[in-house]
Structures are given as C-alpha cells and as structure tokens.
C-alpha positions as CSV (number, residue, x, y, z in Angstrom):
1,X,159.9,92.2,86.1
2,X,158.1,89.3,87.1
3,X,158.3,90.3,90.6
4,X,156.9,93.4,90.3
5,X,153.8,92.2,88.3
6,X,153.2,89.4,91.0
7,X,153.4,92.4,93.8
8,X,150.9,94.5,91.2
9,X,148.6,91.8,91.0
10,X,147.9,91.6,94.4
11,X,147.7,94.9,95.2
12,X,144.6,95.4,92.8
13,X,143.4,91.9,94.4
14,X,143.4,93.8,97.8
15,X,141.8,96.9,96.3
16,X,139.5,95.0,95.0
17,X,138.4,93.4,98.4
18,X,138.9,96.4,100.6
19,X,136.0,98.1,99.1
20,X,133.8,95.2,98.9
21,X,131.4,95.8,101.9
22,X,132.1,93.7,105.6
23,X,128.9,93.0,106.9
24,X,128.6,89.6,109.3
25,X,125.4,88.0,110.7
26,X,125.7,88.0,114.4
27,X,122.7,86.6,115.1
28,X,119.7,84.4,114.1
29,X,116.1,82.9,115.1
30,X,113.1,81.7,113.9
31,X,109.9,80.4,116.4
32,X,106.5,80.6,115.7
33,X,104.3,82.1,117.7
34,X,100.7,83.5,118.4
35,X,101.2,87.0,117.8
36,X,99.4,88.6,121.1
37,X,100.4,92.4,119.7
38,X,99.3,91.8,115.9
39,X,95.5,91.8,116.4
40,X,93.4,91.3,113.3
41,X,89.9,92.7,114.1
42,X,87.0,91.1,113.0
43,X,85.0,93.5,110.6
44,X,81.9,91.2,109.1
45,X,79.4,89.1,110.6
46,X,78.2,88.2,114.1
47,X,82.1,88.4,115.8
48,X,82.1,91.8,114.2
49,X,84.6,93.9,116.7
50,X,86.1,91.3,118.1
51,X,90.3,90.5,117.7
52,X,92.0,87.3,116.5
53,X,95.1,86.7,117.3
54,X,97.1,85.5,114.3
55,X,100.0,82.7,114.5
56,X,103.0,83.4,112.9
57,X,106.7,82.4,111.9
58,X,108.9,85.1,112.7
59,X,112.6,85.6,111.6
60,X,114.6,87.6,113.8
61,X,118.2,88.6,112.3
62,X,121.4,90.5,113.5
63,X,123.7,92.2,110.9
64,X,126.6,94.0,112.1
65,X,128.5,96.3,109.4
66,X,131.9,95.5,110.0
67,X,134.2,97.7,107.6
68,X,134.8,101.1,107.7
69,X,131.8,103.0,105.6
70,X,128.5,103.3,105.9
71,X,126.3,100.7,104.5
72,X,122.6,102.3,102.6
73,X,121.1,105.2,102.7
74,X,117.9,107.0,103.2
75,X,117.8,109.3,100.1
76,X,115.4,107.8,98.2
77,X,112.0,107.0,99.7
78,X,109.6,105.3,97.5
79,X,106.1,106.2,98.4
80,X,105.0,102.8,96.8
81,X,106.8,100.6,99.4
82,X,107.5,103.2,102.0
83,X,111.2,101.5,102.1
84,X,114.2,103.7,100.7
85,X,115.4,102.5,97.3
86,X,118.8,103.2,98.2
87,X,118.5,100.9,101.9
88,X,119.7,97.8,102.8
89,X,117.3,95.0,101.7
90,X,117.2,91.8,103.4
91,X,115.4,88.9,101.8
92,X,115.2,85.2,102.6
93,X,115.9,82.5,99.8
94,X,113.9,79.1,100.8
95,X,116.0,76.0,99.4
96,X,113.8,73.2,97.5
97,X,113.3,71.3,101.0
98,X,112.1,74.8,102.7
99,X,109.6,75.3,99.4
100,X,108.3,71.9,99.6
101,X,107.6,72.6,103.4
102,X,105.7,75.7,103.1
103,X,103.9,74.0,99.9
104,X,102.5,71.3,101.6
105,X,101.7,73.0,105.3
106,X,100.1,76.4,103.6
107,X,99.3,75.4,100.2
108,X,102.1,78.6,98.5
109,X,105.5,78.5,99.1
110,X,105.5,82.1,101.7
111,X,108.7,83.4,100.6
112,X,107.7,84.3,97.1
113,X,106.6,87.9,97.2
114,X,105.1,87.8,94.1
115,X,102.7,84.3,94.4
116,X,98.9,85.8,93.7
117,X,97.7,84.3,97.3
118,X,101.1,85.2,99.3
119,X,100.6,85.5,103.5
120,X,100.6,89.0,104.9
121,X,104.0,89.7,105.8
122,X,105.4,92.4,108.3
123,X,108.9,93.5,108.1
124,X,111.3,95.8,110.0
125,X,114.6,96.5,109.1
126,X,117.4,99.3,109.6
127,X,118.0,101.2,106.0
128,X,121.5,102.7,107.0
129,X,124.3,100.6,109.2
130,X,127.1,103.0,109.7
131,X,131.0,101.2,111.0
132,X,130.2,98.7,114.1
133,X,126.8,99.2,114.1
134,X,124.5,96.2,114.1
135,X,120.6,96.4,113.0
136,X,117.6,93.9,113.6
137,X,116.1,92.6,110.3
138,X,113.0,91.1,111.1
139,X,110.1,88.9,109.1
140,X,106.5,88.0,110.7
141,X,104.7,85.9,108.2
142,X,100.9,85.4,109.2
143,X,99.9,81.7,109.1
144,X,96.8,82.0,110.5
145,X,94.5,81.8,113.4
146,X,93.5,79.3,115.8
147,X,89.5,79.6,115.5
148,X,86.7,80.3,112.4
149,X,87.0,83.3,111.4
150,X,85.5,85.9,108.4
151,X,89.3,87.3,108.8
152,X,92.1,85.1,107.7
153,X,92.1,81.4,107.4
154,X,92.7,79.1,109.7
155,X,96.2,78.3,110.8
156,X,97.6,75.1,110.2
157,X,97.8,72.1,112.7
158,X,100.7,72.2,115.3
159,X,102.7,68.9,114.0
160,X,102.8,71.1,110.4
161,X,103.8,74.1,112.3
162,X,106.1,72.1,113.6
163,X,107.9,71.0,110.7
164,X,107.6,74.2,108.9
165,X,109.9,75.5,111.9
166,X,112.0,72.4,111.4
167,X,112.7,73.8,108.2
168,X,112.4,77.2,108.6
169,X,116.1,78.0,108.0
170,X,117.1,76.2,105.7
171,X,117.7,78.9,103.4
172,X,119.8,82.0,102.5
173,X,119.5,84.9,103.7
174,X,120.6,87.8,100.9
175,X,122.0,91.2,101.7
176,X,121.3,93.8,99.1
177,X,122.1,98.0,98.8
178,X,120.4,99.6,95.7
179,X,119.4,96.0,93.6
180,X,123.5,95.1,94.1
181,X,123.6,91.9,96.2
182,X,126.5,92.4,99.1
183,X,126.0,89.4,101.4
184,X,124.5,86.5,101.7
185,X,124.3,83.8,104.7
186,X,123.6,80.3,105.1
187,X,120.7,79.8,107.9
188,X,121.0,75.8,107.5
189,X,124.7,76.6,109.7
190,X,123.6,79.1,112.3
191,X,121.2,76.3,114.0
C-alpha cells in the first residue's frame, strides 16, 4: 500500500509539472545608444522642425517556448494599451542596486510604470509563442538627448550612462500570460 501511494504521489507531481509552461531565455542584451531611427521633432520655438535624436537604454530579449502548447493569445485586444490581454507580457524587475542607479543618474527609478514623471518607453514583443518558436521582447527607454532642447530633457553625462549600463541587468526579468506569472529570469547571470 505504501508503494502504490509513493508511485501516486509522483505521478500527480509530474502532472503537475508537465502542464506548467517551458519557456527558456535564449538570449539577452542591454547597450545604450543614440537612437538614429527614433527622432523626436522639435515642435516650439526657433529649432521648430528640426529632429533630436534621443539616447536610450535598450533591452533586447530572446524567449524560446519550449514545451508542447502554445504560449498567449491574441483574443483580447484592449484598445487602451493596444496589447492583447490574453498575450505574453514581459516586464523587467530592477533589484535595490538597479533602483538606486536609475535614482541617482535620472532622478526616477525607469522601471516603475506607474512613477508620475516616468521616461517614454517603447516596447515590442511577440503575444503568441507557439512549440519551438522563439520571439524578441524588446524595451527602449528614452534618457534623453545630447543638446537643449524644448523636447525632452537633456540626457545624462556619459560616466552615468555608464554606470546605469553597469547595472542595467541586474534585475529579473518576469514572464506573464493573462496577470498569471509563468517565468522569470535572472539578468544579473546572463552577463
């Protein structure tokens, strides 16, 4: 009897983890850069017309779905956000040092959504990763520009770019599908 409620036991144990999802991150970057095709043009004032190009820290990521169902969907389009409520969601997680970084260099900690005078950020991502099929997640946060401008501030010096990259990943990056976190990675390991 006690045999076949050890074999029982891990057969729902196996059930269990066969339909939790496989996803893995194959790949991951961060630089920043002066954005050449992410012009901001200059609407006010005597540089009226005229295009700045922004600097920014971009995030580049590579998820592969590694099981054997799809992964999101693209049912459920909300017209608020223009992303599908029912797609994979990608979000990064600063740790305290990363915070304290982006504090002191740009004044808000960039990877709260929600802070009153967050950056502009531009994402892409893939809603749907169906078996084998790996999907670019990507983040550009604007830091600023290089010259005065009416625009957008002014970006930051280089040695505080610098160590904002230095720090860039430490954090986590978290995998979600419909609010129901599936994954999450480490960046402080993949550099």
């Amino acid at each position: 009897m006690k045999f076949l409620t050890s074999i029982f036991i891990v057969i729902i144990l196996l059930a269990g983890c066969s339909s939790k999802p496989s996803l893995e991150l194959t790949g991951s970057s961060v630089e920043i850069r002066d954005n050449k095709s992410g012009g901001i043009e200059i609407t006010s004032g005597e540089q009226t017309g005229e295009i700045i190009q922004p600097i920014t820290l971009s995030y580049n990521f590579i998820l592969k779905n590694t099981g054997g169902k799809n992964l999101g969907g693209m049912e459920e389009l909300n017209n608020e956000t223009y992303e599908f409520n029912d797609g994979i969601k990608v979000y990064i997680e600063p740790n305290e040092k990363l915070k304290v970084v982006s504090e002191e260099v740009l004044g808000i900690n960039i990877y709260d959504e929600g802070e009153e005078k967050s950056l502009n950020i531009g994402k892409t991502s893939v809603p749907v990763l169906e078996p084998n099929q790996e999907g670019k997640y990507t983040f550009d946060f604007t830091l600023g520009a290089l010259e005065e401008n009416p625009e957008i501030q002014l970006a930051p010096s280089s040695e505080q770019l610098e160590k904002l990259q230095e720090h860039a990943l430490d954090a986590t990056l978290i995998v979600s599908v419909e609010g129901e976190e599936i994954a999450r990675f480490d960046l402080s390991n993949s550099h």
